[in-house]
Biotite code that builds the C-alpha atoms (Angstrom):
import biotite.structure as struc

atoms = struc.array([
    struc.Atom([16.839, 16.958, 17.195], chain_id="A", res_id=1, res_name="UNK", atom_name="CA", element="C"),
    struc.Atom([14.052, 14.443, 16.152], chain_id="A", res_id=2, res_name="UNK", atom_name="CA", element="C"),
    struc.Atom([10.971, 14.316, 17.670], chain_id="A", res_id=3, res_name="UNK", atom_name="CA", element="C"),
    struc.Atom([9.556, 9.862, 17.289], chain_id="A", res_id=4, res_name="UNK", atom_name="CA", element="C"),
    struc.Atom([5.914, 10.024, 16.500], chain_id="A", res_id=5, res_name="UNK", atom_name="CA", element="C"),
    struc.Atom([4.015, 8.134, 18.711], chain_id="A", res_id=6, res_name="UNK", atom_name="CA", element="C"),
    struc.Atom([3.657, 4.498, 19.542], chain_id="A", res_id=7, res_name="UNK", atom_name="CA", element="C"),
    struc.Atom([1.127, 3.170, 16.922], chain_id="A", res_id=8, res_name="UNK", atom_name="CA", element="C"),
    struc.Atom([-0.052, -0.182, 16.533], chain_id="A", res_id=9, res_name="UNK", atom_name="CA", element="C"),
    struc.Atom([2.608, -1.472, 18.896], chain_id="A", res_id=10, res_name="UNK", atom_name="CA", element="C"),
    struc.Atom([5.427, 0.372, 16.582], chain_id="A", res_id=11, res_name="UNK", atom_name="CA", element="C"),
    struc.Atom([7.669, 2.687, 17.901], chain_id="A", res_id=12, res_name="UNK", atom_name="CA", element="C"),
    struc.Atom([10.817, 5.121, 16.223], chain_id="A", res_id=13, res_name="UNK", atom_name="CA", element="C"),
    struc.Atom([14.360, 4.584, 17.629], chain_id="A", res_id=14, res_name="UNK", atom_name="CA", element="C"),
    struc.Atom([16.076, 6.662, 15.147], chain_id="A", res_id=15, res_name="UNK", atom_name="CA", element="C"),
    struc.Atom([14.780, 8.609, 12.267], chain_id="A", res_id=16, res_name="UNK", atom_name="CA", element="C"),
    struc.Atom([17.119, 10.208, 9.179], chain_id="A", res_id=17, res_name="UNK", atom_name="CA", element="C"),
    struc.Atom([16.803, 12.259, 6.504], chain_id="A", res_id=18, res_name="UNK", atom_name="CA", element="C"),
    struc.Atom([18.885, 13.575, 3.702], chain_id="A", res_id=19, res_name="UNK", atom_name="CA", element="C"),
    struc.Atom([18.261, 14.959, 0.353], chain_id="A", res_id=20, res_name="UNK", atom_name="CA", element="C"),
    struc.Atom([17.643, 12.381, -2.290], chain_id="A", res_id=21, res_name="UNK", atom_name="CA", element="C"),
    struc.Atom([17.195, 13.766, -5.683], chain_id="A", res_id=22, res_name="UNK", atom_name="CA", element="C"),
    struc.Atom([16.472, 10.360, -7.121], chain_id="A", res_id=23, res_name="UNK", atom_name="CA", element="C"),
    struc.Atom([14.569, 8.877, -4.585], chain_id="A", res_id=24, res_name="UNK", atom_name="CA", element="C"),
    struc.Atom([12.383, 11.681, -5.502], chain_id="A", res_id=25, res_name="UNK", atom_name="CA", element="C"),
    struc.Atom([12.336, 11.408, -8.633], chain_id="A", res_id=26, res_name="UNK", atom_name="CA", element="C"),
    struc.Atom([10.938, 7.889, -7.922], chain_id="A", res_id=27, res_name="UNK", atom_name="CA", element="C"),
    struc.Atom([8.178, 9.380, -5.429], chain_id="A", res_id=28, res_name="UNK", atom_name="CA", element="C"),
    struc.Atom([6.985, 11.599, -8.045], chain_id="A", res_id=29, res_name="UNK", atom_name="CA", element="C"),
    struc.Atom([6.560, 9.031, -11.022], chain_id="A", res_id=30, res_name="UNK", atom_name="CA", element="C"),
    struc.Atom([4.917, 6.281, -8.711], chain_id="A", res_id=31, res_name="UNK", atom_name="CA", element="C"),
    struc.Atom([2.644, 9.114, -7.137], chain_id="A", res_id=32, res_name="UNK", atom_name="CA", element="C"),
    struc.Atom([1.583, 10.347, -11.384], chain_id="A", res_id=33, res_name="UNK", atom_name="CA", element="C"),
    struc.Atom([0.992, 6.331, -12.132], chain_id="A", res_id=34, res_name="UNK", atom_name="CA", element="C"),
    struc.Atom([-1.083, 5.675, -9.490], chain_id="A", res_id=35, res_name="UNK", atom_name="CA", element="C"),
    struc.Atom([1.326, 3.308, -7.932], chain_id="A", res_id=36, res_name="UNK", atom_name="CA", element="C"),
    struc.Atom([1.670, 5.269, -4.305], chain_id="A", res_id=37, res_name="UNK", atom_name="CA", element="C"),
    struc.Atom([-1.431, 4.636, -2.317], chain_id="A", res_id=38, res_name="UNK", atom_name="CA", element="C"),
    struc.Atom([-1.664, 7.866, 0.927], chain_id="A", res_id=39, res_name="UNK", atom_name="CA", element="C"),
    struc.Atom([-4.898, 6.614, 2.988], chain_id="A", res_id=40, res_name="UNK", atom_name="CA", element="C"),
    struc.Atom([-6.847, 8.951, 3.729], chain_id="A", res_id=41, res_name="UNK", atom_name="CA", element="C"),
    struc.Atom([-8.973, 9.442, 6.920], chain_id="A", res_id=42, res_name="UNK", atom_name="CA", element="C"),
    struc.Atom([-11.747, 11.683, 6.012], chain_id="A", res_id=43, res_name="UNK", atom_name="CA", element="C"),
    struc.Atom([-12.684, 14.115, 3.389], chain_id="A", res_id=44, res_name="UNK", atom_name="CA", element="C"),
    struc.Atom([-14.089, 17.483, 3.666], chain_id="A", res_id=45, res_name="UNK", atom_name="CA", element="C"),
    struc.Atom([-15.437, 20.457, 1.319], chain_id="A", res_id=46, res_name="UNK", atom_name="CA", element="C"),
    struc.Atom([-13.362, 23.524, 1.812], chain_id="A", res_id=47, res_name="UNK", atom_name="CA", element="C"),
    struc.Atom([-16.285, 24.958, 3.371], chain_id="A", res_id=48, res_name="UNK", atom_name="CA", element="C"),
    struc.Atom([-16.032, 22.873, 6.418], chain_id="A", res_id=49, res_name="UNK", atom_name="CA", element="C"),
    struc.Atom([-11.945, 23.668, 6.684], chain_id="A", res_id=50, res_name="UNK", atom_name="CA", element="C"),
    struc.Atom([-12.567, 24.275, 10.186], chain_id="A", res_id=51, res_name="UNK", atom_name="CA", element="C"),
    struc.Atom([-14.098, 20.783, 10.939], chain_id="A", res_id=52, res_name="UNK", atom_name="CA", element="C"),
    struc.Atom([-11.653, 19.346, 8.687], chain_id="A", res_id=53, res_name="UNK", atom_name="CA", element="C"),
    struc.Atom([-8.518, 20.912, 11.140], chain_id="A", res_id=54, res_name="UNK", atom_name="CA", element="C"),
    struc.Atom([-10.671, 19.770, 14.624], chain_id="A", res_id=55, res_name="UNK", atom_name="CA", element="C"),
    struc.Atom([-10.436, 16.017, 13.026], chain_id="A", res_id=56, res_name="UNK", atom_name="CA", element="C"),
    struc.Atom([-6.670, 16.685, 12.057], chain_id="A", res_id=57, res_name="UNK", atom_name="CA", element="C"),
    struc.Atom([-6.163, 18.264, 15.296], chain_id="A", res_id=58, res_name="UNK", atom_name="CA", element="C"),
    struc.Atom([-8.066, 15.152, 17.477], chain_id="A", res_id=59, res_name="UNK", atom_name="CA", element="C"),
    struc.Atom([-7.253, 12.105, 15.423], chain_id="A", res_id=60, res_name="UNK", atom_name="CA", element="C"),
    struc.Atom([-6.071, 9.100, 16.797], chain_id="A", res_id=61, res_name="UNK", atom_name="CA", element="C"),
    struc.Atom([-5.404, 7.108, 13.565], chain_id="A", res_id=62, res_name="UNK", atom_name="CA", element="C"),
    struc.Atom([-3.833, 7.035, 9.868], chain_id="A", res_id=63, res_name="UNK", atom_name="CA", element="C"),
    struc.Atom([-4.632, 8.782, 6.951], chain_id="A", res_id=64, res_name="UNK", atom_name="CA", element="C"),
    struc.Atom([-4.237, 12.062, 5.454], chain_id="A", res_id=65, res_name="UNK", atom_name="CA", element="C"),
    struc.Atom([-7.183, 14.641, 6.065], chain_id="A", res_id=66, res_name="UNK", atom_name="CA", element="C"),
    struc.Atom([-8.260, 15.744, 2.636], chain_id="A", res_id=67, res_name="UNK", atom_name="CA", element="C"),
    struc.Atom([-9.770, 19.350, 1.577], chain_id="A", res_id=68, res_name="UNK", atom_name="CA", element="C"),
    struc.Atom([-12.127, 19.456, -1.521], chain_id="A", res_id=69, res_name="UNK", atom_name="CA", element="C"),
    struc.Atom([-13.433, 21.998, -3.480], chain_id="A", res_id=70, res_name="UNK", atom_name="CA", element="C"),
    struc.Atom([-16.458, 21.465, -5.668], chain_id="A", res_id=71, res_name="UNK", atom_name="CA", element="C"),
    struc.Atom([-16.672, 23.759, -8.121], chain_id="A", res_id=72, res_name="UNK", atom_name="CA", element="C"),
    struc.Atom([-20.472, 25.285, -8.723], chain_id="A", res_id=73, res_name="UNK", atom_name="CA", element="C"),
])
């Protein structure tokens, strides 16, 4: 059974599918490595605040991935 996300931005899910798709993948993965698939991202946060980054995962209301850096010292 699928669970539809949430109405956002006046959009809603009637039906949602998945199957495997070996070259759709394939796809993914070569337009992600050329810079051609743009994921927005909502906030980013140093791996030292992973617990404020999870509250703003945990709260948000929008789009956009939550990102966890590392900075290396």
């Amino acid at each position: 059974v699928t669970v539809p996300p949430p109405p956002e931005r006046d959009i809603t899910v009637t039906r949602s599918s998945v199957r495997m798709d070996t070259e759709g993948m394939t796809t993914l993965v070569a337009m992600a490595s050329d810079g051609r698939l743009h994921t927005p991202v909502a906030a980013e946060f140093d791996l030292q605040n992973a617990r404020l980054a999870y509250e703003a995962f945990a709260n948000r209301k929008g789009r956009g991935r939550i990102v966890l850096t590392c900075q290396n010292t």
